[in-house]
C-alpha positions in Angstrom: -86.0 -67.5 -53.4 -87.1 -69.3 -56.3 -89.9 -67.8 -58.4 -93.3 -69.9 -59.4 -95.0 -69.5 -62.8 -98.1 -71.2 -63.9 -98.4 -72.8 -67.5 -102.3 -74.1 -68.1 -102.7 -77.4 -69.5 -106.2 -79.5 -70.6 -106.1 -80.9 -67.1 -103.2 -80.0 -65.6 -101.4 -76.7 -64.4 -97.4 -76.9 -64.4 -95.6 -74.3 -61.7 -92.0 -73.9 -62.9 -89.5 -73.2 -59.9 -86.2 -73.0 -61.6 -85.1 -76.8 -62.6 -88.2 -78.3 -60.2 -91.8 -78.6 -61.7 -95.1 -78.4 -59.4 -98.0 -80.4 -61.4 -101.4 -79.9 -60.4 -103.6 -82.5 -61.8 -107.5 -82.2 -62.3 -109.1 -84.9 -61.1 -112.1 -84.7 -63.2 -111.8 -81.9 -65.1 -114.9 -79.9 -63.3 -115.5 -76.0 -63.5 -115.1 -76.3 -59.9 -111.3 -77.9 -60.0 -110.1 -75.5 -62.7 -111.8 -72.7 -60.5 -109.6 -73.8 -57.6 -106.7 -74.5 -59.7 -106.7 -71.1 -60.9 -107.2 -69.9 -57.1 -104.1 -71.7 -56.7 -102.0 -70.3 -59.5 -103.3 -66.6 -57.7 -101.7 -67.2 -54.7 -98.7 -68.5 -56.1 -98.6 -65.0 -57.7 -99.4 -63.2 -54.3 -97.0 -65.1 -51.7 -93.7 -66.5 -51.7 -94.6 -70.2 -51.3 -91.7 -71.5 -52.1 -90.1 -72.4 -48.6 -93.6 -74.6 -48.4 -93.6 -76.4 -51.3 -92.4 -80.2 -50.0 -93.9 -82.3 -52.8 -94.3 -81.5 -56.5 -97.5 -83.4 -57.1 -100.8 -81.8 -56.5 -104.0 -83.3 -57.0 -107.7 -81.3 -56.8 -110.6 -83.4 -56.6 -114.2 -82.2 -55.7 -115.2 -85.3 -53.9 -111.9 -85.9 -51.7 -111.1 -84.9 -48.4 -107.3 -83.0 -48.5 -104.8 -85.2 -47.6 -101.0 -85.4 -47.9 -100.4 -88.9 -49.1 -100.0 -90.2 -51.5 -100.1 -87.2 -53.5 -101.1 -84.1 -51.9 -104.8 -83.6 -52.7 -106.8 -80.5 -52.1 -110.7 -80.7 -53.0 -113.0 -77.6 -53.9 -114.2 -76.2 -50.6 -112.6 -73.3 -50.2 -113.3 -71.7 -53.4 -113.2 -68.0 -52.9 -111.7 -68.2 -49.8 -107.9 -67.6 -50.4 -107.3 -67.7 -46.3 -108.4 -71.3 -45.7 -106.9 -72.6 -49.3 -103.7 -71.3 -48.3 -103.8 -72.7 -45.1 -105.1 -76.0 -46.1 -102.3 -76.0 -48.8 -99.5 -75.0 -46.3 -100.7 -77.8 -43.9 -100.8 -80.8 -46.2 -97.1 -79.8 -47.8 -96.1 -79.8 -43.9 -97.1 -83.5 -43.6 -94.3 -83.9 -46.6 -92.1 -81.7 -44.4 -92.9 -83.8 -41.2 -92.0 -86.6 -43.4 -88.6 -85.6 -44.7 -87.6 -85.1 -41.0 -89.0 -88.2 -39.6 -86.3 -88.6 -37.2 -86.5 -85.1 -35.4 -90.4 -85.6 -35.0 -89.8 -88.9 -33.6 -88.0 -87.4 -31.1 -89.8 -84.1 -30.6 -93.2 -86.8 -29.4 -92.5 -88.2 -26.2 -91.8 -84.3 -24.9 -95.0 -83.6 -26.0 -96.4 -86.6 -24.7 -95.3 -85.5 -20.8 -97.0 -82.1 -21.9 -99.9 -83.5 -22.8 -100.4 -87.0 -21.5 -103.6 -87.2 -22.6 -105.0 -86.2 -26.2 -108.7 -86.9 -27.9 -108.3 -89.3 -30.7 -110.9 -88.9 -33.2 -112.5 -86.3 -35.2 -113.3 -83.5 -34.8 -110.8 -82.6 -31.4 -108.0 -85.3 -32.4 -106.6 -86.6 -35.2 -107.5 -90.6 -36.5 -104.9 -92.3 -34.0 -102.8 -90.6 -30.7 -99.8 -90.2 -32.7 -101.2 -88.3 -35.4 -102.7 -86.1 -32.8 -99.2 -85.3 -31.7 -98.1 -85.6 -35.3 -100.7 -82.5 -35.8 -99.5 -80.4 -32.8 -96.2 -80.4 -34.4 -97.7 -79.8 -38.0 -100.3 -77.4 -37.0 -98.1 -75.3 -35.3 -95.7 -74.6 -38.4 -98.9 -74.0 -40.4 -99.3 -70.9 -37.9 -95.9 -70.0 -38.2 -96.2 -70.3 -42.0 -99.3 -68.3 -41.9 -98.3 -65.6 -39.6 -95.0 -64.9 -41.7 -97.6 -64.6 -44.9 -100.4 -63.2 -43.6 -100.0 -61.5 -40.6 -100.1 -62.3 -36.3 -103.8 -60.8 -36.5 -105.0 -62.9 -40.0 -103.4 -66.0 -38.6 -104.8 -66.2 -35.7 -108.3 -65.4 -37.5 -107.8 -69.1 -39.5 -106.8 -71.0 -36.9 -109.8 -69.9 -34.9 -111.9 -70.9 -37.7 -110.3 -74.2 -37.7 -111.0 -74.6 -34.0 -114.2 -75.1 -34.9 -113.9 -77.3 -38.0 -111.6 -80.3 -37.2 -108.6 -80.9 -35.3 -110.5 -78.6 -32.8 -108.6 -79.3 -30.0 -104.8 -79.6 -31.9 -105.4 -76.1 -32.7 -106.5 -74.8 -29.8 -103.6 -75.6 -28.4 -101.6 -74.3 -31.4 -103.2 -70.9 -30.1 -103.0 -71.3 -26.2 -99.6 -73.3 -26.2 -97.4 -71.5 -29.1 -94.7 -71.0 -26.8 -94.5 -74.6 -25.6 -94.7 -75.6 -29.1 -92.2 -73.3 -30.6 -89.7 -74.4 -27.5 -90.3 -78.0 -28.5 -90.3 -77.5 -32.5 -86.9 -75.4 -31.5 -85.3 -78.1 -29.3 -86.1 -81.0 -32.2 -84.6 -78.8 -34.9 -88.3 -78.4 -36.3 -88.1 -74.2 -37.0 -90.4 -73.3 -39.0 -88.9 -71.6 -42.5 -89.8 -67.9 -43.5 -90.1 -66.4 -46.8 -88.3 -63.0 -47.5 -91.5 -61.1 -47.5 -91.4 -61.3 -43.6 -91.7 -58.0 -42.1 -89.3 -56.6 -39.4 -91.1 -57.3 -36.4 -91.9 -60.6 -37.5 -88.0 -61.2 -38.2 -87.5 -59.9 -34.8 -89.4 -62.2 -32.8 -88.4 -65.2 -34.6 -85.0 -64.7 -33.9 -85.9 -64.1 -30.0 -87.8 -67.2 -30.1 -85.7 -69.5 -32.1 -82.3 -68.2 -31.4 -80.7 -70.9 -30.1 -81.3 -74.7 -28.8 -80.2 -74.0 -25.7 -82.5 -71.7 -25.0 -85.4 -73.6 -26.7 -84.6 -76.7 -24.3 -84.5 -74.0 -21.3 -87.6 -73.2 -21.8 -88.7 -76.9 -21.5 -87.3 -77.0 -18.0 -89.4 -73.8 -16.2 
């Protein structure tokens, strides 16, 4: 595993992973961004992120909304809440993710297009258009992975109940009531989620029954 450090800059903060660099960028230079920028730096320190980290460029801006693209942009709203900003932070590096394996979500879609022929469009159950609603099922459901293997079953599920109530409502609902559908179908698309080595024995455990082979992964499709 590669091993984050944080150097502070005037409006920057530089993560050194080995050779690769993670730049977080102020966007104004506010209390608020440094404050979050620190947050950041903290759980850097606390969790193994490095298995999530997709894109080196990280912007905070107080008056954005997070997105992925074009460069991963957090704003200041979960300041003091070290749940959500991990979560947020996991979820927007899985769009890069989603990216880098274009092909396998591509084909991963139409399966969950017969599971769920129809999905809301739209905020706050869907996402903007129906692919990115299924784009989100698939992303969504490897930010629960992600957060059970670093928080906990019992603390994951906690945040993605909370977001069941924010946006994406019903994409994560879903994540919750459909995990094994989704796992099958991340499984079968080559889309497993990746763990750090802080995972605890019964979490290695059930990952390997779940995701031990494609075969079984696409069996599971056919009940």
């Amino acid at each position: 595993m590669r091993n984050l450090s944080l150097v502070v800059g005037p409006l920057a903060l530089v993560a050194c992973a080995d050779t690769n660099v993670l730049t977080i960028e102020l966007a104004h230079g506010s209390e608020s961004e440094a404050t979050l920028a620190a947050e950041l730096r903290e759980l850097m320190d606390i969790y193994d992120l490095s298995v999530w980290i997709w894109t080196s460029q990280i912007l905070i801006d107080e008056d954005a909304v997070p997105h992925s693209h074009p460069v991963l942009t957090l704003n200041t709203q979960h300041i003091g809440r070290e749940r959500l900003l991990l979560s947020t932070f996991i979820h927007e590096q899985l769009h890069w993710y989603a990216e880098a394996h274009q092909l396998a979500v591509n084909e991963a879609i139409p399966t969950l297009r017969e599971e769920f022929p129809t999905v809301p469009v739209g905020y706050p159950e869907g996402a903007r258009s129906e692919y990115s609603t299924y784009l989100h099922l698939i992303v969504c459901y490897l930010e629960y992975s992600a957060l059970q293997d670093l928080l906990g079953l019992s603390e994951a599920a906690d945040v993605i109940r909370y977001w069941t109530k924010q946006h994406y409502r019903w994409i994560y609902r879903i994540v919750l009531e459909r995990q094994e559908l989704l796992a099958a179908v991340a499984a079968a698309h080559g889309l497993l989620p990746v763990f750090s080595s802080n995972n605890s024995l019964e979490r290695t455990v059930m990952v390997r029954s779940s995701f031990l082979t494609r075969d079984r992964a696409a069996a599971q499709l056919r009940r």
